[in-house]
N, C-alpha and C positions, 0 to 999 in steps of 0.2 A: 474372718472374711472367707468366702468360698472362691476357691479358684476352680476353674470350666477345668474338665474332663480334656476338652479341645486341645488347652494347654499342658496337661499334663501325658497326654498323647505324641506331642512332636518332643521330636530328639536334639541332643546341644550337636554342635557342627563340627564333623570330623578334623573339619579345616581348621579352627579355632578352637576347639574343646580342650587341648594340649596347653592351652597360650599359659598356663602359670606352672605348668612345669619346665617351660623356655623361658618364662619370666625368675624363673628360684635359678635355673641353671646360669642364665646371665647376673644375676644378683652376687650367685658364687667364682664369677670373676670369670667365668665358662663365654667363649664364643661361642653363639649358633649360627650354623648355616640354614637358612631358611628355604625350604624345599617344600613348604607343605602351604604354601597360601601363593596363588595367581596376584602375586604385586608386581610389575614389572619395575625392573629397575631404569629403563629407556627412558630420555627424557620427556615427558608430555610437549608436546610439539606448542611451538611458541605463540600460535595464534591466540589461542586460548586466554594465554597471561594477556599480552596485549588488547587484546578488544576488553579486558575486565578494566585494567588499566586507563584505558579509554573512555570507559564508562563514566559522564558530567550529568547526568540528572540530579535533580536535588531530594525526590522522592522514590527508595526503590518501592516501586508501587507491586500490586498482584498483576500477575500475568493472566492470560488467555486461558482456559481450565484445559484447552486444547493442546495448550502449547502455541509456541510463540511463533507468529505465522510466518517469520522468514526465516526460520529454522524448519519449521518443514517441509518448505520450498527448497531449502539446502540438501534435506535428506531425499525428496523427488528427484532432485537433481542426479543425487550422488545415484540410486537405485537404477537410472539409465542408462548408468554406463556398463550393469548389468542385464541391460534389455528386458528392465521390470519396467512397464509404466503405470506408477504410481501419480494419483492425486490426493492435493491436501486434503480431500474430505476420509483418505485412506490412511493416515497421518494421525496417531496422537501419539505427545512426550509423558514419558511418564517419571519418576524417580529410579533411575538407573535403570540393565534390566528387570532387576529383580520385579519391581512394582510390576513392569511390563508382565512378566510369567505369574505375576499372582493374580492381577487383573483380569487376565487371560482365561485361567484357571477358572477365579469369582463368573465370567459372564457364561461358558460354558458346562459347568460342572452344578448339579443340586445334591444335597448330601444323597448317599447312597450310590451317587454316579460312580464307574469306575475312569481309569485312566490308564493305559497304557504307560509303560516307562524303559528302555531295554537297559536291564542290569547288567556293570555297575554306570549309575546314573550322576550327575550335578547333583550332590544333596541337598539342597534347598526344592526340586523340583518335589520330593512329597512332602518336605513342608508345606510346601503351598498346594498340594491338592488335600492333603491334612487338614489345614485351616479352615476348609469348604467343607468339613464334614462328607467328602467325597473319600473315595478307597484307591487306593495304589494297584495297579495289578501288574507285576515284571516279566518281562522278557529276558531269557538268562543268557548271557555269550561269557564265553571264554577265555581265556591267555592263551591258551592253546592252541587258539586259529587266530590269534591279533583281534577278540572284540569283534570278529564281523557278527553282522546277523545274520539270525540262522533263516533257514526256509521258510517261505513265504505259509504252509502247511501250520509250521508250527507258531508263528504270531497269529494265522487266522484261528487258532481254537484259542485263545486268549480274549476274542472279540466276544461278548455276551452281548443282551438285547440294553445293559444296561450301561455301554462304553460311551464315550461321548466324546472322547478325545485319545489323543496319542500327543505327546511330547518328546520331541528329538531335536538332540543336537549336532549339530556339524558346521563343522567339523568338532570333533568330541570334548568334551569336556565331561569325565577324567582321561577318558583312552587316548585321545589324539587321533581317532581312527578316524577317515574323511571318505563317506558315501562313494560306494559305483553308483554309474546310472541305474543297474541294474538292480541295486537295493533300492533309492530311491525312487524307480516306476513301482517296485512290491509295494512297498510303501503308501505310494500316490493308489497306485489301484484298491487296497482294502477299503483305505479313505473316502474313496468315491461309492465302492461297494456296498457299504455300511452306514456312510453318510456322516462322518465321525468331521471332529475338529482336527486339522492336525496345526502343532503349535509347533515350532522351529525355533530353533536359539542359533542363529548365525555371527556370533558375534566375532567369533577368529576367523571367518571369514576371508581377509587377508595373510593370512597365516597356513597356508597347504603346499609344503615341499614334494609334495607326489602329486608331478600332473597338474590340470588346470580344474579349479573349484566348481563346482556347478549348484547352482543356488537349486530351491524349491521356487523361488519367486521365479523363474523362466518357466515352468510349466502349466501354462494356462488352464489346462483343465481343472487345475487346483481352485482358482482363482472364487469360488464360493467357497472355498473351508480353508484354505491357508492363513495362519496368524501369525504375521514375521514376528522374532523380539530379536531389536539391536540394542546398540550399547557405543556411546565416546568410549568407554573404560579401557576396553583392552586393545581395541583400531589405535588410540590417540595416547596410549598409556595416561587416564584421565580417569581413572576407576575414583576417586575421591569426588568427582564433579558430580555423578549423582546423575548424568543423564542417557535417557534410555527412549526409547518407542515401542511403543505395537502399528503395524500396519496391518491391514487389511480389508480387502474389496467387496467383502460382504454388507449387505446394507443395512441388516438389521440388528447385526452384528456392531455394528459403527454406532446404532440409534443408542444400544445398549452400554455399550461401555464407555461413552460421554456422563452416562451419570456416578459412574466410579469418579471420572475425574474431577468432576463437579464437586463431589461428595468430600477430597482433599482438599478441594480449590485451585490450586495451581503446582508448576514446578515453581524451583528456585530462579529469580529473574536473569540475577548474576550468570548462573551457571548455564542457561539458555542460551544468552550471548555472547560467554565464551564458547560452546559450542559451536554454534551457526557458524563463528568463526573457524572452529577446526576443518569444516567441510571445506575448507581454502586450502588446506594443506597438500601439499605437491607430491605427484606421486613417488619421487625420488625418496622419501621419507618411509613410506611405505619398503620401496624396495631394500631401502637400507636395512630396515627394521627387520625385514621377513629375513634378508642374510643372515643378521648377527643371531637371532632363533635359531633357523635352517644349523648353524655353527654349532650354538649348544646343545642343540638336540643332536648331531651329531656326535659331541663330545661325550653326551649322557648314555648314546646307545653303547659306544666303541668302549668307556668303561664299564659301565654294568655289566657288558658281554666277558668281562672278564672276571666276576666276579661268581666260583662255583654256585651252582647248586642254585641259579637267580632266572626265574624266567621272566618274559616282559615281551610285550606288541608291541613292535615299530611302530611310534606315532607317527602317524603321515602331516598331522596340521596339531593348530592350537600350541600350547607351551606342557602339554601334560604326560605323562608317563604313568601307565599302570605295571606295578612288577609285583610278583611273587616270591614270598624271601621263604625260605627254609628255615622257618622258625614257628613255633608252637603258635607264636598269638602276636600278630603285630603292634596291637598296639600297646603291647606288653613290652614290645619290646623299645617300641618308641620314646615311651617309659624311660623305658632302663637306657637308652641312649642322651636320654635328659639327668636322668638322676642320680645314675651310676657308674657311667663310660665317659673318658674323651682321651683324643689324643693330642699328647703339647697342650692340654688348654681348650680344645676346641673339639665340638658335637654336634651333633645334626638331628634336625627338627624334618617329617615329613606327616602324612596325614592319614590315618592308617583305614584302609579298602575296607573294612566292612561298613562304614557309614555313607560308603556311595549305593549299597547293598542293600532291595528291600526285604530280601527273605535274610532272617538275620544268624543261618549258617551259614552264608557264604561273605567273600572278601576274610574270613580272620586270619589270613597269611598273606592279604592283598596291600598295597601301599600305593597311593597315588603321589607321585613327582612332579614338582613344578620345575622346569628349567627356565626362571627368572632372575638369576644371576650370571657370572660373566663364567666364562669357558673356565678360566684358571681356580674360580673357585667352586665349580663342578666337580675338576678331579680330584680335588681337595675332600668334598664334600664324598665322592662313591669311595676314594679310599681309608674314609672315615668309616663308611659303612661295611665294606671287605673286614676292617679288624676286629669293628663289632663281630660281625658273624664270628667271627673265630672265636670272638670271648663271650658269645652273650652262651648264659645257662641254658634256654631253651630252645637252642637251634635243635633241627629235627634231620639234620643229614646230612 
């Protein structure tokens, strides 16, 4: 049987690539702390169960290909109190974000197109300009300055006659870094200059401990090349529910990616109206949510800070942490934290920076941190990593 080039072109997922050396370490009676995949452990807010619960039809029949239309009346809703105004014909559900960024990708992108990305990125985002036979082109930032972007100078010579999009996240996912104004006008302005898509993944959105968020949906001039992608997952801790949207007030844009969804058929019915029902959820939930974050990501900065020889950017938003370990190759060593360390019994899983990385000399001493466990087993979790360094063979200083 012949397998596509296509396939044999994208890469396994930094974030799960690990999973059966955390699978043989738990086998060998080993606790792992889990550091390397966005699952929160918050409990998914109760609307959700309920309205499924709820749920007396006799037939779960196909949905809308659109999505279910008082779910995206929910999501209008919800977007105003950002001072986007959004209408259902600006509205489609997709299968989580993911679908949302590959859809997005599919309507914008012809093989050969490039795409902007600024490294290190969400690995799945060149999967999916991969999968279009389209090409990756990175923007490189650093530890060294927290991830910011660099000058407006240096992402405009990155723009060829053949780009068609930019994809950015923010608040970040791996870095946690959370836009100025003043990056997102660079930004907005090449966008308009070039006439490019720009595609946004806001999904932590409610998660920015530095300052107050500022969306790309508030700035109108965007409003012919902006493609939001949300997400229940990480707002509602609902990442198993699968749903997700693209918006946008382009119109020809909307003509086009109605036949993507068409072409699945539908979301899941279920999971549509547990949804619709999460947009009930009260802000107090939200604010609790954002403290007990705001907490761990404090707990994560104040011990890594203690541990020599370890650099790292203050994440301002999101649950993620990009750090630099002093060691030869991380994910060697991540390895060796599965296979050949622990302390008492117990070792730590994280997901190691060069697969957020499209040039693939960079991140091999990078390591992206999830803080989606509770504070006590954080410091648990960095004083696991403190002994490692001392014992692992390949630290470098």
């Amino acid at each position: 049987m012949y397998i596509s080039n296509r396939a044999k072109r994208l890469l396994n997922s930094p974030i799960r690539k690990l999973v059966p050396f955390a699978n043989a370490a738990k086998k060998a009676g080993k606790k792992v702390y889990h550091l390397n995949i966005g699952q929160p452990d918050i409990a998914t807010s109760e609307h959700f169960l309920e309205a499924i619960r709820n749920y007396d039809a006799k037939v779960i029949a196909y949905g809308d290909s659109k999505g279910d239309p008082k779910l995206i009346e929910a999501i209008c809703k919800y977007y105003r109190q950002y001072g986007a105004d959004y209408s259902p014909e600006h509205v489609h559900i997709t299968n989580g974000g993911s679908e949302a960024l590959q859809l997005a990708v599919e309507t914008t992108c012809d093989p050969g197109d490039e795409v902007i990305l600024f490294e290190p990125f969400y690995a799945n985002y060149s999967t999916f300009v991969n999968q279009t036979n389209a090409r990756v082109v990175t923007v490189s930032t650093s530890v060294e300055n927290g991830y910011r972007l660099p000058p407006r100078d240096v992402v405009e010579r990155s723009i060829t006659s053949n780009t068609t999009a930019i994809i950015i996240t923010n608040p970040g996912n791996p870095t946690g870094l959370v836009l100025t104004k003043k990056e997102m006008r660079m930004i907005s302005d090449l966008v308009l200059k070039y006439d490019l898509a720009l595609i946004v993944d806001e999904v932590y959105r409610e998660f920015c401990y530095e300052g107050e968020f500022k969306s790309f949906s508030s700035m109108p001039e965007l409003d012919d090349h902006l493609i939001m992608v949300d997400s229940v997952s990480k707002r509602y801790s609902a990442c198993g529910a699968r749903i997700g949207c693209l918006i946008c007030k382009n119109a020809l844009f909307n003509q086009q990616i109605i036949k993507f969804c068409q072409a699945r058929l539908c979301c899941p019915t279920l999971e549509m109206l547990g949804a619709t029902a999460l947009y009930d959820t009260d802000a107090q939930y939200f604010a609790d949510v954002k403290k007990e974050y705001q907490k761990r990501r404090d707990t994560l900065v104040e011990c890594m800070g203690k541990l020599p020889g370890v650099q790292f950017g203050v994440p301002q938003g999101a649950f993620y942490m990009m750090v630099k370990f002093p060691v030869d190759d991380a994910e060697k060593f991540a390895i060796w934290l599965l296979q050949d360390f622990d302390v008492d019994g117990e070792t730590v899983m994280f997901a190691p920076g060069n697969g957020f990385y499209g040039n693939p000399n960079f991140g091999q001493q990078e390591a992206r941190l999830a803080y989606v466990i509770n504070s006590e087993d954080i410091k648990k979790a960095v004083y696991i990593l403190g002994e490692a360094l001392k014992n692992y063979p390949g630290r470098t200083k």
